[in-house]
C-alpha positions in Angstrom: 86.8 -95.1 122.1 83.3 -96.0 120.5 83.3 -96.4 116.9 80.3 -94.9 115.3 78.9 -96.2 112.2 76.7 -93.9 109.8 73.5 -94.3 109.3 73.7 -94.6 105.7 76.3 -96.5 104.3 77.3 -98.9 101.4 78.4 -102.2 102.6 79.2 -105.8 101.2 77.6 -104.2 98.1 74.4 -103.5 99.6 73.1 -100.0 100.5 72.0 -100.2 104.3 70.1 -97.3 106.7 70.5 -97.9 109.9 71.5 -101.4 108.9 68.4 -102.1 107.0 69.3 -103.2 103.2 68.2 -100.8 100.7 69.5 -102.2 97.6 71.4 -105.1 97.3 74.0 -105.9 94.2 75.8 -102.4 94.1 78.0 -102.0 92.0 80.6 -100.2 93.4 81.2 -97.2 91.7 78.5 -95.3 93.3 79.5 -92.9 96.1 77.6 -91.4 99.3 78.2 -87.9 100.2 76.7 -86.3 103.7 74.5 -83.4 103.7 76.7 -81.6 105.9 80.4 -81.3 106.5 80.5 -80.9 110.1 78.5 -83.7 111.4 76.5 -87.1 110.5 74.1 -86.9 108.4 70.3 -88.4 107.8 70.5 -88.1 104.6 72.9 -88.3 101.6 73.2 -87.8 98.3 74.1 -90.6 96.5 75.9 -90.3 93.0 78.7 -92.5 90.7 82.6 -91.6 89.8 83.1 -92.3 86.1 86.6 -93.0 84.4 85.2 -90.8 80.8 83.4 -87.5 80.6 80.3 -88.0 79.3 77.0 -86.0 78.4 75.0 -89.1 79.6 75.5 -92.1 82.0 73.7 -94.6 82.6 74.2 -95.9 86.1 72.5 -99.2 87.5 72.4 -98.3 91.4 71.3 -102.3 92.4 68.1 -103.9 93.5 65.8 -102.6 94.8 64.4 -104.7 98.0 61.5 -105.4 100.3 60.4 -101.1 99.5 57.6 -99.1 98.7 58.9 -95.9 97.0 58.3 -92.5 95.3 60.2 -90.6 92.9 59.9 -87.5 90.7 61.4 -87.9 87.3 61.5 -85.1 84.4 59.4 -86.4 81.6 59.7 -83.2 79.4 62.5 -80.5 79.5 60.6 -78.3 81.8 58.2 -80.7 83.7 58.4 -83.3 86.4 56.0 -85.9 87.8 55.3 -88.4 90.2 55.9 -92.2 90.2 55.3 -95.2 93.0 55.9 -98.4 93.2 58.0 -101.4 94.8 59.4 -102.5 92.3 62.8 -101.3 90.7 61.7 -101.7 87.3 59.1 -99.3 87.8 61.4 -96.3 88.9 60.9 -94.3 85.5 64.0 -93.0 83.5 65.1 -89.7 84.5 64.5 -90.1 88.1 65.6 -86.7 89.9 65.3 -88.3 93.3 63.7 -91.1 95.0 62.1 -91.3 98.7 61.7 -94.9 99.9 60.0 -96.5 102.9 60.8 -99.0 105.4 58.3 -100.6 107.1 59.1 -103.6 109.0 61.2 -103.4 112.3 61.8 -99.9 112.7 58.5 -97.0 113.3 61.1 -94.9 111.0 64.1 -94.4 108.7 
C-alpha cells in the first residue's frame, strides 16, 4: 500500500508545500485544516488551538523563508488593503490571509 503524504503539511516545525519549506520555527500549536472533507486538499486553512478563551491572540506562525508574498489585512473596521513583501516583518497586523510564491524548483505551488 503507498503512503500518500499531503501537500501541505507541518513538519519538524517547519510548514512545507509539496515539501518546499514555508516557514520554519513553528511553533507548534498552530493547526492545518483541508478545504474539503472528502479528499486532499490544495489548500488549507491554517489556524492555532489555545488553552484560554480570549477576545484576542496573538499567534507568531514562524519565519517566513526564501518568499515573495501578498496579504490583505483590515486596517479600519470596515476596510481592507493590500500589502507585499518578503519579508515577515512586513506582513502588517491584522492580516486576513496571505498568498505566497515559490519560485525556485517548481513552475507552481
Amino acid at each position: 500500500m503507498a503512503i500518500i503524504t499531503p501537500t501541505i503539511r507541518i513538519f519538524d516545525r517547519r510548514l512545507l508545500v509539496k515539501d518546499r519549506t514555508i516557514l520554519t520555527n513553528v511553533t507548534g500549536n498552530e493547526i492545518t485544516t483541508s478545504g474539503t472533507a472528502s479528499s486532499p486538499s490544495e489548500g488549507v486553512f491554517l489556524g492555532a488551538e489555545f488553552d484560554q478563551d480570549n477576545n484576542r491572540h496573538v499567534v507568531p506562525l514562524g519565519k517566513l523563508q526564501d518568499v515573495l508574498f501578498f496579504s490583505c489585512f483590515r486596517f479600519k473596521l470596515w476596510w481592507i488593503d493590500q500589502k507585499m513583501g518578503n519579508r515577515g516583518s512586513e506582513i502588517p497586523m491584522e492580516t486576513q490571509f496571505l498568498l505566497v510564491e515559490i519560485k525556485y524548483g517548481y513552475d507552481h505551488l
